[in-house]
C-alpha positions in Angstrom: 42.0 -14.2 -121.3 43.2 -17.6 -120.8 44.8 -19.1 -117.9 48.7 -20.9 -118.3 50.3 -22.5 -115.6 53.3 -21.3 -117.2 52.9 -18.0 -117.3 51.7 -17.7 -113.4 53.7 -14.3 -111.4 53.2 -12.2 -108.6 51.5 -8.8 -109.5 53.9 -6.2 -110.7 55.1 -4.4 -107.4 53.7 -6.9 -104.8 57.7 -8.5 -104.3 60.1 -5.4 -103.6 63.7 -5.8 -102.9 65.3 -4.8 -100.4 67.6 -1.6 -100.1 71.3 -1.8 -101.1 72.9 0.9 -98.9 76.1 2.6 -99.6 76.2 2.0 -103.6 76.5 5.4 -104.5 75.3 8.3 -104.6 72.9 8.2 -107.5 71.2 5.0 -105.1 70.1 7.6 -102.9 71.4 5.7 -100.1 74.9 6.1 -100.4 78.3 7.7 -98.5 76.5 7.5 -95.0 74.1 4.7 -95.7 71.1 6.4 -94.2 73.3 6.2 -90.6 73.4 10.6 -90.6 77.2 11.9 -89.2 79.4 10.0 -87.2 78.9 9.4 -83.2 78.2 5.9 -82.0 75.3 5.3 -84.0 76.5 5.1 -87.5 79.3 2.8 -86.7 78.4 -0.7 -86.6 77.3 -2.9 -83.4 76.7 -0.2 -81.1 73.5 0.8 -80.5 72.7 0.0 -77.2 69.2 -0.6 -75.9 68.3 1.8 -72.9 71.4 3.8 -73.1 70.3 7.8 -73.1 73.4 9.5 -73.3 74.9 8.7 -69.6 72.0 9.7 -68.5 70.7 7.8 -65.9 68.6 5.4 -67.7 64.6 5.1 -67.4 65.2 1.5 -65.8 67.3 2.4 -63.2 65.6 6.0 -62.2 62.1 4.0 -61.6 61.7 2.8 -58.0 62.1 -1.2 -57.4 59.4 -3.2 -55.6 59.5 -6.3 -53.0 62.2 -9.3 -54.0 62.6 -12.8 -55.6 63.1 -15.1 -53.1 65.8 -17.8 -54.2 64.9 -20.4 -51.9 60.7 -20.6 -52.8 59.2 -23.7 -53.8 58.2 -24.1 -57.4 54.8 -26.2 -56.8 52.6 -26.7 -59.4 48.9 -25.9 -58.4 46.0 -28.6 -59.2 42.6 -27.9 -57.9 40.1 -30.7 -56.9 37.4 -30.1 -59.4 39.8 -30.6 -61.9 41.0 -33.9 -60.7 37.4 -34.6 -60.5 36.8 -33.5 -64.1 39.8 -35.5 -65.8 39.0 -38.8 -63.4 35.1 -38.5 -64.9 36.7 -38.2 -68.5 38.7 -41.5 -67.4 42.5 -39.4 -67.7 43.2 -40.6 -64.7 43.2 -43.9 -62.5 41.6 -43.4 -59.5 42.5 -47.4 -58.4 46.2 -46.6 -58.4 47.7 -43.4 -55.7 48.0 -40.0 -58.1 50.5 -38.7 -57.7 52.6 -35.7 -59.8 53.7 -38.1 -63.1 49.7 -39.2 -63.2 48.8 -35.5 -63.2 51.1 -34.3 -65.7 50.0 -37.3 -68.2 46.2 -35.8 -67.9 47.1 -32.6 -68.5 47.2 -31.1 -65.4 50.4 -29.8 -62.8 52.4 -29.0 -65.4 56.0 -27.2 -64.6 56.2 -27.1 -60.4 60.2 -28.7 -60.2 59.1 -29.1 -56.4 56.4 -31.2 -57.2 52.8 -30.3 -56.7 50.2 -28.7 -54.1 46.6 -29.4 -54.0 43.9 -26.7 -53.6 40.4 -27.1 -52.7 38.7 -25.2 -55.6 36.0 -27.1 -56.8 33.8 -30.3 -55.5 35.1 -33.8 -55.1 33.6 -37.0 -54.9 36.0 -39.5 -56.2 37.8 -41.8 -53.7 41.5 -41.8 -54.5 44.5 -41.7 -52.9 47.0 -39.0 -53.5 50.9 -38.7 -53.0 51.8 -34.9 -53.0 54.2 -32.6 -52.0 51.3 -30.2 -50.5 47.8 -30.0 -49.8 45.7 -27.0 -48.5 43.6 -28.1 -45.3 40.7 -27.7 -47.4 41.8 -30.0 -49.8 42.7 -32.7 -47.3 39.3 -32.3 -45.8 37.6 -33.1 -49.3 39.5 -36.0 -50.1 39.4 -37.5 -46.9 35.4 -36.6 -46.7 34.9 -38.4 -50.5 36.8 -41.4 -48.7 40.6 -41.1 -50.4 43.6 -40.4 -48.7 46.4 -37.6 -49.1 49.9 -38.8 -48.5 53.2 -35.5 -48.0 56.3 -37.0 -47.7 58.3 -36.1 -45.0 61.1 -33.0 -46.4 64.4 -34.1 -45.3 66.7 -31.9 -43.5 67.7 -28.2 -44.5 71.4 -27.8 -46.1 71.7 -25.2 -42.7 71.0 -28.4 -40.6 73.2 -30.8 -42.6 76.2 -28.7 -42.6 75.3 -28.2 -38.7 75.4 -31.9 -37.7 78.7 -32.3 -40.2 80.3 -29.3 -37.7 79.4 -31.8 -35.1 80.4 -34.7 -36.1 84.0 -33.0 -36.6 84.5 -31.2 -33.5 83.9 -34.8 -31.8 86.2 -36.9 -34.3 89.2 -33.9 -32.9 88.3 -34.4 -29.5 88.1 -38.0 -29.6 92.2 -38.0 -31.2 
């Protein structure tokens, strides 16, 4: 048998179309298109996921446990020995302060929107500086015992206190008119 580029096709069988439903009756899928007798089901759009009937659904019969709080702090976690690791592979520049942009371009504290925490997992020997938004008291103690430095900016004042000293600030305005 000899091989044609032009005569190359799928095995007989191995592409099957898809069903047409509610072509007739002689399709075998035809009048109620597979859907059975009325009710919600067989119309279209309806079906709705975890609905049992108005029973009380499985999801909201199961007990709930503990809470999201709102207001947590999204940090994004970087241990020491893998600092260590990425400043020995030369990722990072341990003459300038590290802070969460230098992690990120190494590969490490990724996500963390509030910036990121260092934990003392691992040994550390390089002496760098580091400007962070936390540090464990472990960590601290490494860096500061290899020679570096860890730098946590001050966190302004709470919305609560804000709005506090603005309440102030307007009950002496009135009592100064």
């Amino acid at each position: 048998m000899t091989f044609k580029l032009n005569d190359i096709r799928d095995n007989e069988g191995a592409r099957k179309g898809r069903m047409r439903v509610g072509r007739g009756i002689g399709s075998g899928k035809g009048k109620t298109a597979g859907r059975g007798q009325k009710g919600a089901k067989a119309r279209s759009g309806v079906s709705v996921n975890g609905f049992e009937g108005g029973q009380m659904p499985l999801h909201m019969r199961i007990p709930k446990r503990g809470f999201n709080n709102i207001f947590a702090k999204d940090y994004a976690e970087v241990n020491l020995g893998l600092v260590q690791k990425a400043i020995d592979a030369g990722k990072i520049d341990v003459s300038a302060v590290i802070d969460h942009a230098a992690l990120q371009a190494a590969g490490l504290g990724r996500g963390g929107k509030d910036g990121v925490r260092l934990l003392a997992k691992g040994d550390f020997t390089a002496k760098a500086n580091f400007l962070v938004a936390g540090v464990s008291a472990g960590a601290r103690a490494a860096v500061e015992a290899a020679g570096g430095a860890v730098q946590v900016p001050e966190a302004g004042p709470s919305e609560h206190e804000k709005k506090t000293a603005r309440r102030e600030v307007n009950k002496a305005a009135k009592a100064a008119k």
